[in-house]
N, C-alpha and C positions, 0 to 999 in steps of 0.2 A: 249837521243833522243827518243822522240816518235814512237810508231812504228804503222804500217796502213797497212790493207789488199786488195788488188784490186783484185775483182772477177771480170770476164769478159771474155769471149770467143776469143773475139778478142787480138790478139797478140801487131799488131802494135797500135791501141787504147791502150792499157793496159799499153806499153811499153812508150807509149807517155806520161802519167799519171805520171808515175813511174819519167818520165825526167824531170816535172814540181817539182815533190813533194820530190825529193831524197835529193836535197839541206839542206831538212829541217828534213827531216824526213826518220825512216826506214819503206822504204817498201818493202812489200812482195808481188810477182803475185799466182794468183791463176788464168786458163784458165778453168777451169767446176765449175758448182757447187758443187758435189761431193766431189772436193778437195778444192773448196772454205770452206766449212766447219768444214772438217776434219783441215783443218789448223787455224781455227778461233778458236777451242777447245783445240789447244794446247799452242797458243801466247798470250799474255799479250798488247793486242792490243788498242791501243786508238779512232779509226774509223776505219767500214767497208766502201768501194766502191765499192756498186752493180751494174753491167749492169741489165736493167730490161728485155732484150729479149738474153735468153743460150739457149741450144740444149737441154741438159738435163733434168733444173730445171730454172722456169723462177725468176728472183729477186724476184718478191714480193714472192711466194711460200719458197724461200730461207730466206724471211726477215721473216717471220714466225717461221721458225725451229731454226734462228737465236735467236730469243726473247723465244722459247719453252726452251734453253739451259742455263745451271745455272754459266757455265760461258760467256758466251756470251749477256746474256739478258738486260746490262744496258748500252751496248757499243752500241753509235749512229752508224747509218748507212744513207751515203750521197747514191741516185739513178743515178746512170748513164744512159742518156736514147737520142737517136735520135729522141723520140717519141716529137712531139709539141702540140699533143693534152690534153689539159687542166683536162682530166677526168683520163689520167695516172697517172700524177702528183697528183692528189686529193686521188686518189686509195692506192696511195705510201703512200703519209703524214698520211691519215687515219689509215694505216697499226700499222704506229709508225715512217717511214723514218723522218728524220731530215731536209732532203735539197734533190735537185736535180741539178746535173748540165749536161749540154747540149752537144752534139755532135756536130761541133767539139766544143772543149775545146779551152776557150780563157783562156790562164796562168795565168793570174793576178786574174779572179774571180777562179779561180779554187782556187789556192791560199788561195785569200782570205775568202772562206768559209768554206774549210779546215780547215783554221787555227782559224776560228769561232770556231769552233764544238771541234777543240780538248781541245783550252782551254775551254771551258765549261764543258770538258768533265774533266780535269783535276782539273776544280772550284769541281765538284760534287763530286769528289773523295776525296778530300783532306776535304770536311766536314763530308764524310761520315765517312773517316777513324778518326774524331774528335769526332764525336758522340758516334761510336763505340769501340773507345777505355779508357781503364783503366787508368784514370789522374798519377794516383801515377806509379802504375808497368809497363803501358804502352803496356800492352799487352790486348787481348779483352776485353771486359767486358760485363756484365751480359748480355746486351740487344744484344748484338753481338750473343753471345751462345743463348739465345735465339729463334734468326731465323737462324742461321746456323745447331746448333744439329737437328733440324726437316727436316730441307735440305738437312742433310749429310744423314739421316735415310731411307728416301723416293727413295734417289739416292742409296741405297745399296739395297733398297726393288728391283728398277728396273734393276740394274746391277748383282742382285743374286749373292752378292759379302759379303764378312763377315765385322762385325759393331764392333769396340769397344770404350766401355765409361769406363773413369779411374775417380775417383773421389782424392782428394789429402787434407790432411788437415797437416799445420805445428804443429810439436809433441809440447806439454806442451806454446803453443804462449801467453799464458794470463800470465802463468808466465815468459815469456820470457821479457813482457811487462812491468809488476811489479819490474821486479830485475834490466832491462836494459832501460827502459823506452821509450816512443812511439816513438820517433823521430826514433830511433834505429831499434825499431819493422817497421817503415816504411823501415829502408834500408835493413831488413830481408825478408821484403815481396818481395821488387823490387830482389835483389839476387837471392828467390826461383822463380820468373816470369822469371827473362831473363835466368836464368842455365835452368828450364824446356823447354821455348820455342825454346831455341837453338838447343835443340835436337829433336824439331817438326817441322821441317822446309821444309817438304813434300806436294803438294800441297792436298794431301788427309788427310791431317795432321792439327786439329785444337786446340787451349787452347786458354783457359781463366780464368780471373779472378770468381769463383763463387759467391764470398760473403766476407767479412772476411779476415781470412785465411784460406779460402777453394778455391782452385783452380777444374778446369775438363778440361778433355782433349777427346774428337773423334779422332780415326783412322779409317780411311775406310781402307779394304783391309789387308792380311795378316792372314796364322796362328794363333790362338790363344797361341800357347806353346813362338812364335815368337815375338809377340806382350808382354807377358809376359814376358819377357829378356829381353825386348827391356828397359821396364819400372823400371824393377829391375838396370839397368844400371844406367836409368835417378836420381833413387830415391839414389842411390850411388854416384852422381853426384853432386849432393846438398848438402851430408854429404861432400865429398871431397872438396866444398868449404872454409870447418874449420873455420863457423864462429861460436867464442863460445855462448855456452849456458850453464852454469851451472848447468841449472834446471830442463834438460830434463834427456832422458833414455842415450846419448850419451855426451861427450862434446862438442858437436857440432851443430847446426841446423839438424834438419832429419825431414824427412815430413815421414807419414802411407799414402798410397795408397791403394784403393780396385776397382778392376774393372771387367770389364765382357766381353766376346766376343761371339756374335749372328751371324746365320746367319737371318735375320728379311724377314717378309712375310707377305701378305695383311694382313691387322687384327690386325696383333702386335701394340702393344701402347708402343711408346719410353720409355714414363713415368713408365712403370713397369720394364723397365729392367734398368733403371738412377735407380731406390728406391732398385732394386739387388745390383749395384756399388756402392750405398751408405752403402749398409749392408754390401757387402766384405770391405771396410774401416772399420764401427765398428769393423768388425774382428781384421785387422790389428791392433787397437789399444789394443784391448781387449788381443788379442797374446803380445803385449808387445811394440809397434808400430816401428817406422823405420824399416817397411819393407811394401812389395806389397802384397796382399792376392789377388787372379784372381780366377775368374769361370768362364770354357770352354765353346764351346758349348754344351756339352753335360752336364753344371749344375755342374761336378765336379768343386770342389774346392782345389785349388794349395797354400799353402802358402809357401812362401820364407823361414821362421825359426821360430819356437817354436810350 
């Protein structure tokens, strides 16, 4: 069941909304804008329903901070408005609003443009997540990482919050591919994609496929000592899968990880600190690999063994 947020001041309006649309769908009230928003950042929402006239924050001003936000920016938002002047409506759609519907609310077009928008909203999703994901592992892929790594960058620049990039490459895979041949190496690759992503499954948590058999992963948020455990687990994770490998360092599948955790500030360029996580990897291999090589923020470097 889709779910859908009504902002709006008015109680019995709101409540009324809520009785047309609850049949179909989950909704949720929000009476300020204030908490209009705070709850729009934390739901997995498929439409907003703005009042355009609040005490607080008027819609359109709210449709804005809605569209400034990195999870709320692509979710339509229908206006809700008593207003019948023609220049409201223009104001709104210009903004980015999708629709308007009118005071009082007659059920059936409410309804029905509702239920326009979310499938649509649900069409654009479902291509997006096709575009951006990895055919074979099914997990992101390059172009995903991409625009997300600079996303997640910029949001720890403003949240003054700590940043880490893991880099991951599977131990000896050419000879894995030589001795066991690719079909196999494909089902090696999808195994290290869903044992990694199972354990990133945080909403400040991303991976992907990098290239290859090179995988990367962002965490926003967290310790560095913290984040390093976390990843020594995962990369332990993947060995305890037991899928053989004759021809690496273990009998098993193991990947080498190298990563790094900032805290990032105006100025910083992502790109120098991803070519650091790429160097604590060489490490990892160079040490002997199946294992995590980490550098704090303070530039020390942790290896796991040797």
């Amino acid at each position: 069941m889709e779910k859908i947020l009504i902002i709006d001041d008015s109680v019995v309006q709101s409540r009324r909304l809520k009785d047309i649309l609850s049949d179909k769908y989950e909704v949720t009230l929000a009476h300020t804008a204030s908490d209009g928003l705070a709850l729009a950042k934390t739901g997995d929402y498929a439409l907003f329903l703005l009042d355009v006239i609040m005490p607080d924050m008027d819609g359109f001003t709210l449709l804005k901070k809605l569209q400034e936000e990195l999870a709320t920016e692509h979710i339509p938002v229908i206006m809700i408005t008593s207003l019948s002047d023609i220049h409201s409506e223009e104001h709104g759609l210009l903004l980015g609003a999708v629709d308007y519907i009118v005071k009082p609310f007659n059920a059936v077009i409410v309804k029905a443009r509702v239920n326009t928008h979310v499938k649509q909203h649900q069409y654009r999703m479902q291509i997006e997540r096709q575009v951006l994901k990895d055919e074979l592992t099914q997990v992101a892929n390059r172009r995903h990482y991409n625009q997300c790594s600079i996303t997640r960058w910029q949001e720890a620049i403003r949240l003054k919050t700590s940043f880490s990039v893991c880099m991951f490459d599977i131990d000896k895979f050419k000879v894995y591919n030589d001795t066991y041949g690719h079909l196999a190496g494909d089902q090696v690759l999808t195994m290290v994609a869903q044992t990694v992503n199972s354990h990133l499954q945080r909403s400040t948590d991303f991976f992907a496929r990098y290239g290859g058999e090179e995988f990367v992963a962002v965490v926003l948020g967290g310790e560095s000592q913290k984040v390093f455990k976390h990843f020594k687990m995962i990369r332990q994770a993947v060995e305890d899968q037991h899928m053989e490998h004759s021809g690496s360092v273990s009998p098993w599948v193991t990947v080498s990880m190298g990563g790094i955790t900032v805290y990032p500030k105006m100025g910083d360029r992502y790109e120098d600190y991803l070519k650091m996580a790429d160097s604590m990897l060489y490490d990892a291999k160079s040490y002997g690999r199946n294992q995590v090589v980490w550098a704090n923020e303070k530039g020390i470097q942790w290896k796991e063994r040797g």
